[in-house]
C-alpha positions as a printed Julia matrix, in Angstrom:
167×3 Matrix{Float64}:
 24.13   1.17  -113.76
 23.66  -2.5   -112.55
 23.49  -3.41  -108.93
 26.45  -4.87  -108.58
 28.03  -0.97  -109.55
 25.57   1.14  -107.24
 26.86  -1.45  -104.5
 30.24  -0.71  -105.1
 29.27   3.24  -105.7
 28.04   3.42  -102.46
 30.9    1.47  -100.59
 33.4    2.89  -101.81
 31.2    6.62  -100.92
 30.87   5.54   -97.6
 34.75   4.03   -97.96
 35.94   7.92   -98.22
 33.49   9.75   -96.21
 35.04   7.68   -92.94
 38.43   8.45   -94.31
 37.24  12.24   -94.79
 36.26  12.41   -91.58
 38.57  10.57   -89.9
 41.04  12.78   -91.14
 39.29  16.27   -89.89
 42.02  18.29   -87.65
 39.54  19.23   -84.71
 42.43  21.73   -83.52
 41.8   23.73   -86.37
 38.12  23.52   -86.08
 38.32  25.22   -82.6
 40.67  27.89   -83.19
 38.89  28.98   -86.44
 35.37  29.07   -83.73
 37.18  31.16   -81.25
 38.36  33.17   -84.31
 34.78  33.69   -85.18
 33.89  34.36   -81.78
 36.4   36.74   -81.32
 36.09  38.77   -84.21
 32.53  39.59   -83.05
 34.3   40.64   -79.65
 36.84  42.77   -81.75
 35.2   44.43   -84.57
 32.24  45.19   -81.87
 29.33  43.66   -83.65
 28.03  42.35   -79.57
 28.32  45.5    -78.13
 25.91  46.73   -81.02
 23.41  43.88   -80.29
 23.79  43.83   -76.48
 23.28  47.7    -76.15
 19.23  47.76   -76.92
 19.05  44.67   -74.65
 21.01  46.08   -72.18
 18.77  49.0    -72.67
 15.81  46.9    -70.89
 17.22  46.25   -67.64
 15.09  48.63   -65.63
 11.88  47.94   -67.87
 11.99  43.95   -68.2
 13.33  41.32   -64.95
 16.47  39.62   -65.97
 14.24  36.11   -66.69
 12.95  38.18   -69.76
 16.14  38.92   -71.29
 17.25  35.62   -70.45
 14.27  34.01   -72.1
 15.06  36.81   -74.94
 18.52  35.31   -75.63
 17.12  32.08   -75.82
 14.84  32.53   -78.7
 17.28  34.85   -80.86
 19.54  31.54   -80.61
 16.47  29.61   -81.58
 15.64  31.66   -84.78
 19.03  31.8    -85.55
 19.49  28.03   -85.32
 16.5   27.52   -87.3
 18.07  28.76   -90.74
 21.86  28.37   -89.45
 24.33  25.81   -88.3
 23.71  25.28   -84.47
 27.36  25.21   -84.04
 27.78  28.32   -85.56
 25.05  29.5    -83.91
 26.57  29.05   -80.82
 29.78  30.68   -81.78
 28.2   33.71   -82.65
 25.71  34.22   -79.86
 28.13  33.23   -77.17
 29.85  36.23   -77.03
 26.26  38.46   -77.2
 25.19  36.09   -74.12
 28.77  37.09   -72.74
 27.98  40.75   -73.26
 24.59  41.04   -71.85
 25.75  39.11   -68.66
 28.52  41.31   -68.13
 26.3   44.65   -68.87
 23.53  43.02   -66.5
 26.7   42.38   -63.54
 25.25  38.49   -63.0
 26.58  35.66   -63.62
 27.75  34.08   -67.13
 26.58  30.66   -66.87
 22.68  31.43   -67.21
 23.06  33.09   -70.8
 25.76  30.8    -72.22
 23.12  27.42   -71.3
 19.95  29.87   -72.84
 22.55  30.26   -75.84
 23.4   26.07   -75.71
 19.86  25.5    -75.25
 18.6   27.94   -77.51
 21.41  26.51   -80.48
 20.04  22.89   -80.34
 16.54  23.62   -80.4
 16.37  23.94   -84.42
 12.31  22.31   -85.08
 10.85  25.21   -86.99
 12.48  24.62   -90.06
 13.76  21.52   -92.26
 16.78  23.45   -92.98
 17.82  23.73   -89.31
 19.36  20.6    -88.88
 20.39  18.12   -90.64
 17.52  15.26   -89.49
 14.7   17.61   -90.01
 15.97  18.12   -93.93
 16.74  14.39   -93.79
 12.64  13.11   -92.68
 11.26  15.82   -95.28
 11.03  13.86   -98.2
 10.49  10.69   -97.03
  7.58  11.6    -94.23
  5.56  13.82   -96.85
  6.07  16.94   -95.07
  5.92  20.45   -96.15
  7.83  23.58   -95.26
  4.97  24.59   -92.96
  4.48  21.31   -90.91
  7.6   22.12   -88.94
  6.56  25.34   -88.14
  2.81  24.09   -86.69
  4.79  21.55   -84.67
  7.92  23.33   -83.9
  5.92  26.43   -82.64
  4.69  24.98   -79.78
  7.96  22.67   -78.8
  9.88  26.01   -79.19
  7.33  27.77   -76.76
  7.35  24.73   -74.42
 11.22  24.53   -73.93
 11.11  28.3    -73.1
  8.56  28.29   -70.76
 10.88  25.03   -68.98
 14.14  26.12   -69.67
 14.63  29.42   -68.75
 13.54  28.72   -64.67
 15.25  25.24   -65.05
 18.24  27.45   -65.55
 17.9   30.06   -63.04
 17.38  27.42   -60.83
 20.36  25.37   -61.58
 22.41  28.27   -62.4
 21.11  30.74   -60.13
 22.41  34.88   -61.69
């Protein structure tokens, strides 16, 4: 291919991608979440993850199983979608708030938080696949620097949001 044909290749690429994506029905992309969300509800998939957590209440304080919620959502994020992610652990947070009797907003920000906090792997988000290549790194780099990000947004998220969202 000459230049003059990659050019046009990649304009016209670009040409339909914003036409794509300018014609994405973002209606439709919310119902089929809450659909997600509440077939977990329905077919009872949270109330089989929330019960051993649930389980801890008298063993663990409630910052643990707050903290606990946030790094499921992590590792989950970290070889999923963080969108879907959060669709999926929402209604677990939901569950375990409900079981615990506090209040709801604490576990659905450790399940936001938790969602966009994707650094140990280059297949968690998009940017991390994106610098792979390009910066030299290996699978393994993002796990000797993600590590200790992951560990450091625990240890100042979780009171940040008992403090700000108090159970």
């Amino acid at each position: 291919m000459t230049n003059e044909q990659v050019l046009l290749f990649c304009l016209l690429g670009a040409a339909f991608l914003l036409f794509a994506w300018g014609r994405v029905r973002y209606d439709v992309v919310a119902v089929l979440a809450l659909l997600i969300g509440a077939a977990i509800e329905t077919t009872g998939a949270s109330t089989v993850v929330t019960g051993p957590i649930l389980a801890l209440e008298g063993e663990v304080p409630i910052w643990a199983i707050l903290a606990l919620v946030m790094v499921v959502t992590m590792r989950l994020s970290d070889v999923m979608n963080n969108a879907a992610t959060a669709v999926i652990m929402a209604p677990i947070g939901l569950g375990i708030a409900h079981g615990l009797g506090v209040s709801l907003d604490p576990f659905l920000m450790a399940v936001a938080v938790g969602a966009s906090s994707t650094y140990l792997t280059p297949i968690g988000h998009q940017s991390n696949l994106l610098v792979m290549g390009p910066g030299g790194y290996r699978f393994g780099d993002y796990w000797r620097m993600g590590l200790p990000l992951d560990l450091l947004i625990v240890a100042v998220a979780v009171p940040l949001i008992l403090w700000v969202w108090p159970l």
